[in-house]
C-alpha positions as CSV (number, residue, x, y, z in Angstrom):
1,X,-56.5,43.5,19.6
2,X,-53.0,42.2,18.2
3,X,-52.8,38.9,16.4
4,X,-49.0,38.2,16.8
5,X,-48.9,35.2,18.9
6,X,-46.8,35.3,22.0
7,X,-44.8,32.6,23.6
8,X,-45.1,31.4,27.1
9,X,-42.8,32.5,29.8
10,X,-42.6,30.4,31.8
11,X,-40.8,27.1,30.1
12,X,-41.5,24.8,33.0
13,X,-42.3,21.2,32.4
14,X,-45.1,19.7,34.2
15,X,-44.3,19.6,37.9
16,X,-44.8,16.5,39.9
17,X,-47.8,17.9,42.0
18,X,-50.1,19.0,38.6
19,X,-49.0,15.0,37.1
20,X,-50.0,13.7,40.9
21,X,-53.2,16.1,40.0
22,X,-54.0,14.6,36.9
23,X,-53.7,11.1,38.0
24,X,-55.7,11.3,41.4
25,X,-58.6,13.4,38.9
26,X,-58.1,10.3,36.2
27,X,-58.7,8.0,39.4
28,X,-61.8,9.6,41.0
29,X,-63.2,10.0,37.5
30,X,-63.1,6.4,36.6
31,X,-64.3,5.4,40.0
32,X,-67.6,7.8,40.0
33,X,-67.8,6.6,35.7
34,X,-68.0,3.0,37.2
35,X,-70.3,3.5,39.9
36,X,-72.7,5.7,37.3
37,X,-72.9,3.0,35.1
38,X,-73.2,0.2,37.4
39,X,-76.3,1.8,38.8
40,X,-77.7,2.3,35.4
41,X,-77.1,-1.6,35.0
42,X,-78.4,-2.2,38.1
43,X,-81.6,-0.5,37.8
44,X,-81.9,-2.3,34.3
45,X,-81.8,-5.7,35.4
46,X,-84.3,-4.6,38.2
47,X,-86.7,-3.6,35.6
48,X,-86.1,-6.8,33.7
49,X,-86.7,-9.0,36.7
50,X,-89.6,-7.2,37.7
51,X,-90.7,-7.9,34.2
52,X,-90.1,-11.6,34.7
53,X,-92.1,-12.2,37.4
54,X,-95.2,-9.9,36.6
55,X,-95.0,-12.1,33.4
56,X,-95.3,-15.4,35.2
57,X,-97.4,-14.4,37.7
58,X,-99.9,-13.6,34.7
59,X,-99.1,-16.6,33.2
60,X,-99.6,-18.6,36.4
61,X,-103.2,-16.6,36.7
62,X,-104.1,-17.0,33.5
63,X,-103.7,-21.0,33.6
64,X,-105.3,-21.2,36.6
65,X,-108.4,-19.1,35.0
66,X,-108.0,-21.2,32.1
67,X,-108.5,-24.8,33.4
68,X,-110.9,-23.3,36.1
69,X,-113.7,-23.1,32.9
C-alpha cells in the first residue's frame, strides 16, 4: 500500500445538478428536523396538560371529600 498521495483527475467544479442536490437534501432535511421536533413538543405539552387536569381533578375531589367530613 503506497502513501504518496495522488491528485484528483478530474478538476471539475461543482456542477449545477450536485449544488441543486445539496440544496433540495438541505431543504427536505430541515423540513423532516422541524416536523421531528415539533412532534416531540407536541407530545410534551400533551403530557403536561394531561398533568394539569389529573391535578385539578384531584384537587377538585379532594375538596369535595374534604368539606364532605
Amino acid at each position: 500500500m503506497s502513501k504518496e498521495v495522488s491528485r484528483r483527475e478530474a478538476k471539475k467544479p461543482l456542477t449545477v445538478r450536485h449544488g441543486a442536490a445539496v440544496v433540495g437534501v438541505g431543504v427536505v432535511a430541515a423540513l423532516v428536523a422541524f416536523w421531528v421536533l415539533s412532534s416531540i413538543v407536541g407530545i410534551i405539552f400533551f403530557i403536561v396538560k394531561l398533568a394539569v387536569v389529573v391535578g385539578l381533578v384531584g384537587g377538585v375531589i379532594w375538596l369535595v371529600h374534604r368539606f364532605r367530613r
